[in-house]
C-alpha positions as CSV (number, residue, x, y, z in Angstrom):
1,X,27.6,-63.5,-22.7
2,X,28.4,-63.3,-19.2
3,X,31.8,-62.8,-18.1
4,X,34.2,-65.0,-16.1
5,X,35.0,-64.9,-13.8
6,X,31.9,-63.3,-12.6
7,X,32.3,-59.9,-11.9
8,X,29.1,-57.9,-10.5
9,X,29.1,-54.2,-11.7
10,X,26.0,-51.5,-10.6
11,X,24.3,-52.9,-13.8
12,X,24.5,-56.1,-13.3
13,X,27.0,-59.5,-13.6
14,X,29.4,-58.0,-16.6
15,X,28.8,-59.0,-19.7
16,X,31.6,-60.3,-22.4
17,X,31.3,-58.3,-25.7
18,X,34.5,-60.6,-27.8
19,X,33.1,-64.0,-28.8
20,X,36.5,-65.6,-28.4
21,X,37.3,-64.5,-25.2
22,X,34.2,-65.5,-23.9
23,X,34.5,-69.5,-25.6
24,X,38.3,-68.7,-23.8
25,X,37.0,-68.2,-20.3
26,X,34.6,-70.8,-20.9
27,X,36.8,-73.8,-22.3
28,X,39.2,-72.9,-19.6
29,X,36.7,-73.1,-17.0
30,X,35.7,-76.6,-18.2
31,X,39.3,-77.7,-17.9
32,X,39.9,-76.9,-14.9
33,X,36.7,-78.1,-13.1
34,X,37.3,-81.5,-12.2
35,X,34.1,-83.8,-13.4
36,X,31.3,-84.3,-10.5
37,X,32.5,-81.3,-8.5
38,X,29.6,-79.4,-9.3
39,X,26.5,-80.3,-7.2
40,X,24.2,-78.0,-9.9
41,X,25.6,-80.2,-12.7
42,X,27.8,-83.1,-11.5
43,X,28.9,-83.9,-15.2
44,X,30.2,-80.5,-15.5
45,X,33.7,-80.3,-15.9
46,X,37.0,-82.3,-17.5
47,X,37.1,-86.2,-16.4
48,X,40.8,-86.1,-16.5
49,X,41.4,-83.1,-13.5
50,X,39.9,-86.0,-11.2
51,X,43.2,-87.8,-11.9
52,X,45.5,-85.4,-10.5
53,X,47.0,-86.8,-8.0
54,X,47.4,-90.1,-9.7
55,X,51.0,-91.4,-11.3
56,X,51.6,-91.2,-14.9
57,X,52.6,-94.5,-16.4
58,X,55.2,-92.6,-19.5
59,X,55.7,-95.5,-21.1
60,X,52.3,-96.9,-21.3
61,X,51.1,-92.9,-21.6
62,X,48.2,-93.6,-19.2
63,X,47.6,-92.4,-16.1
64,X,48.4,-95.2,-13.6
65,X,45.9,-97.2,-11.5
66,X,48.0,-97.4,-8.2
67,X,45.3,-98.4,-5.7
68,X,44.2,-101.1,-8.4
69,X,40.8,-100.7,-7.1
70,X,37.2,-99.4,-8.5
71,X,37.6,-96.1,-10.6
72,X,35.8,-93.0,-9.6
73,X,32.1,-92.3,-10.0
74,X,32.1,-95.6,-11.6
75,X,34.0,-94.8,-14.6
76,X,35.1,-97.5,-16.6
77,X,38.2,-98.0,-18.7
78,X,39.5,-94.2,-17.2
79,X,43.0,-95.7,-16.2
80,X,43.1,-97.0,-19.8
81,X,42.9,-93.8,-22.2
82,X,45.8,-92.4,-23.4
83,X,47.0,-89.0,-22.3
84,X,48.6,-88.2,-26.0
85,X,45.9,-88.3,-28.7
86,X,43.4,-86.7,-31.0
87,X,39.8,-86.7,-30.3
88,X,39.3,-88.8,-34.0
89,X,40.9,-91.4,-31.9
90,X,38.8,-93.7,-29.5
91,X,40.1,-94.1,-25.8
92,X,42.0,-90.4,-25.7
93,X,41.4,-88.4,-22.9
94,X,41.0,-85.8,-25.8
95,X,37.7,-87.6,-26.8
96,X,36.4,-87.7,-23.7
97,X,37.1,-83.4,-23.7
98,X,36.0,-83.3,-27.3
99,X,32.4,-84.6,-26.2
100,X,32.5,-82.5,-23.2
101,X,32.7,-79.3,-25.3
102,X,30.0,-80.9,-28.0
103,X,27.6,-80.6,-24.4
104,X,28.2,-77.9,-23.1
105,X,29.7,-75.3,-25.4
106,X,26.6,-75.6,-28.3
107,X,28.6,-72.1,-29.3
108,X,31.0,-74.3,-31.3
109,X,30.8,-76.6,-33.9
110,X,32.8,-79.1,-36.0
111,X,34.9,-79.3,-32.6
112,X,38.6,-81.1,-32.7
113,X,41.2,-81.4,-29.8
114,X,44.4,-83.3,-29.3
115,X,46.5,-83.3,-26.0
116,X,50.3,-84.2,-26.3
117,X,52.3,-84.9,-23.7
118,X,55.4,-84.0,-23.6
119,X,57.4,-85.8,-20.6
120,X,61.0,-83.7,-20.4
121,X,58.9,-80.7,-19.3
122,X,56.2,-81.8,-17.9
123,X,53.3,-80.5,-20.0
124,X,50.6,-81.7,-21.6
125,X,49.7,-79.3,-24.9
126,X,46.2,-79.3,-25.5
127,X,44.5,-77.5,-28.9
128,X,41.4,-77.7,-29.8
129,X,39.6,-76.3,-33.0
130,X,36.3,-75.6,-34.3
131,X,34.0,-73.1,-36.1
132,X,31.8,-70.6,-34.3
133,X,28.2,-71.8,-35.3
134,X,27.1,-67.7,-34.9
135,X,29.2,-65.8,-37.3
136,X,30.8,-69.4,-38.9
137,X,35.0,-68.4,-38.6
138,X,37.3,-70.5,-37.1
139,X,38.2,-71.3,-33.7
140,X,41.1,-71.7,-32.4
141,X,42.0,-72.5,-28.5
142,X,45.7,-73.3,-27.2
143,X,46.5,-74.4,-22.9
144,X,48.7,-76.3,-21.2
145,X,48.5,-78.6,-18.5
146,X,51.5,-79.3,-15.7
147,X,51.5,-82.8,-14.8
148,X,51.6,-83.9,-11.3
149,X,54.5,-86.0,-9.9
């Protein structure tokens, strides 16, 4: 498994030996690439970091469609998911990252996530748990997101 962030050693890009560690690096690099900003694979990436500079809506807990106008990339219903949420539920942001990682990290399986906001600091909590399909323990993987103002 290669290592990120890439680092190029005399033998080569260096390679990551700890199986979590490498689903780390890569999870977080999936969260924080916003979706369509990567020309080799415009879907790579976490739908939601596209939002960043929008306005939450706390009481709704959505982000909020300001400019009332045509989502991005022609996503429909984005301004509708909920922030808060488990991936079991439909419209959640954390579905939408749930069958991100089902794509592109094939490493995992059995994959779970729920993001809760929590509005006095600012944060959004996000977990997510599954079972490494190689050696079949359990995974678990623990971030936090600041939310823009």
């Amino acid at each position: 498994m290669i290592s990120l962030p890439l680092n190029i050693t005399p033998k080569g890009l260096k390679q990551e030996d700890n199986m979590k560690r490498a689903l780390d690096q890569s999870i977080q690099l999936l969260l924080t690439t916003p979706q369509f900003s990567t020309p080799a694979d415009l879907n790579f990436g976490f739908v939601f970091n596209n939002l960043r500079f929008e306005l939450l809506n706390e009481y709704e807990g959505v982000v909020y469609d300001s400019k009332n106008q045509e989502e991005p990339h022609g996503l429909e219903g984005l301004y509708d998911k909920k922030i808060s949420g488990s991936s079991r539920n439909l419209n959640t942001f954390a579905a939408d990252l749930r069958d991100t990682l089902r794509n592109y990290e094939k490493r995992l399986r059995d994959v779970a996530v729920t993001m809760t906001y929590i509005r006095e600091e600012r944060k959004i909590y996000v977990t997510i748990k599954g079972v490494i399909d190689e050696t079949q323990q359990k995974y678990e993987y623990t971030t936090t997101m600041k939310v823009w103002k």
